[in-house]
C-alpha positions as CSV (number, residue, x, y, z in Angstrom):
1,X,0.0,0.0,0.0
2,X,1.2,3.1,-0.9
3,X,0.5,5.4,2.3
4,X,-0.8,8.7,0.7
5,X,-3.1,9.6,3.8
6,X,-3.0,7.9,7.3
7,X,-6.0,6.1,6.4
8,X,-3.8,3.8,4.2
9,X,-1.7,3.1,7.0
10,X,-5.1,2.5,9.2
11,X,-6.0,0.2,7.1
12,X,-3.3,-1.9,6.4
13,X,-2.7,-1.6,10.6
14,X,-6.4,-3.5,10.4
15,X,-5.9,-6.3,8.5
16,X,-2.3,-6.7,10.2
17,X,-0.5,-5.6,7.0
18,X,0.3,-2.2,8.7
19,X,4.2,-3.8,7.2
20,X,3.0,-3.7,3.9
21,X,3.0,0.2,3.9
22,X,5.2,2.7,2.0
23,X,4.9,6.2,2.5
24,X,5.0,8.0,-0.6
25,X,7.3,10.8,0.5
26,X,9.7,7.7,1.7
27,X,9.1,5.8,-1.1
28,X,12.6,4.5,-2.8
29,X,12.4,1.7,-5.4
30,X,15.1,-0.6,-4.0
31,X,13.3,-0.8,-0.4
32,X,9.7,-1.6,-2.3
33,X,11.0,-4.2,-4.5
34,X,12.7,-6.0,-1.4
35,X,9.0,-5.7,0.2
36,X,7.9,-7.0,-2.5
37,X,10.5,-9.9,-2.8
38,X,9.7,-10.6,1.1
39,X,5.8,-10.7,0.4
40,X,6.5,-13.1,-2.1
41,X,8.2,-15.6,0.2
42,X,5.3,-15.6,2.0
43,X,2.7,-15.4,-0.2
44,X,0.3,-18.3,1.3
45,X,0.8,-17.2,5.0
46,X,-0.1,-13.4,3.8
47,X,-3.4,-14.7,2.2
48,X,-4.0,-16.8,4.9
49,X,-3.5,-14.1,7.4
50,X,-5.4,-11.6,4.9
51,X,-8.3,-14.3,4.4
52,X,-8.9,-14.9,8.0
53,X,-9.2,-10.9,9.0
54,X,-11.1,-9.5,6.5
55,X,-13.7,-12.6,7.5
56,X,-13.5,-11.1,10.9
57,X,-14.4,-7.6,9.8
58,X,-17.2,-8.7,7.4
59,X,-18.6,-10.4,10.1
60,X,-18.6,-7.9,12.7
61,X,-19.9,-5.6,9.7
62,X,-22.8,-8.0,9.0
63,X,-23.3,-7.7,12.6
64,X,-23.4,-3.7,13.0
65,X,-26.1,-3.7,9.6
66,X,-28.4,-6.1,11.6
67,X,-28.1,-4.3,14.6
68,X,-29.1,-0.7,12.8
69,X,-31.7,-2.8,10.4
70,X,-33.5,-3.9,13.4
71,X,-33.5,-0.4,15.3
72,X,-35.0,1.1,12.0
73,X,-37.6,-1.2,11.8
74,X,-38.5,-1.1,15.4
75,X,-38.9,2.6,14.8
76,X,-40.9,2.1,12.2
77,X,-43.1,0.4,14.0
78,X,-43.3,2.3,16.5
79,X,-44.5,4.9,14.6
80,X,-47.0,3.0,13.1
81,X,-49.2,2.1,16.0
């Protein structure tokens, strides 16, 4: 990830990849292509590790939706009686 705003680095920091990160006004080809070289090399443990958190988040973002979904719809009720 190319870190052009914190958020990139927030991000990456969430799915444990905070590593990953390059900030553009650091950014110097040889250190990026050694990244690069490194993520290689551990290609299946990175997806792994990648698959396993972003499951996590969709989950507790599934969650969050049913929670709000259900307080709208209560409301709605409510206001129908």
């Amino acid at each position: 990830m190319l870190e052009y705003q914190p958020k990139c680095r927030d991000y990456m920091a969430s799915i444990t990849h905070e590593d990953a990160t390059v900030r553009t006004d650091q950014f110097r080809a040889e250190f990026v292509w050694e990244m690069l070289s490194a993520c290689e090399k551990r290609r299946e443990e990175m997806i792994n590790t990648l698959w396993r958190h972003i499951s996590e988040l969709k989950l507790r973002q599934s969650t969050a939706a049913t929670y709000v979904a259900n307080s709208v719809f209560a409301i709605d009720e409510r206001s129908n009686e």
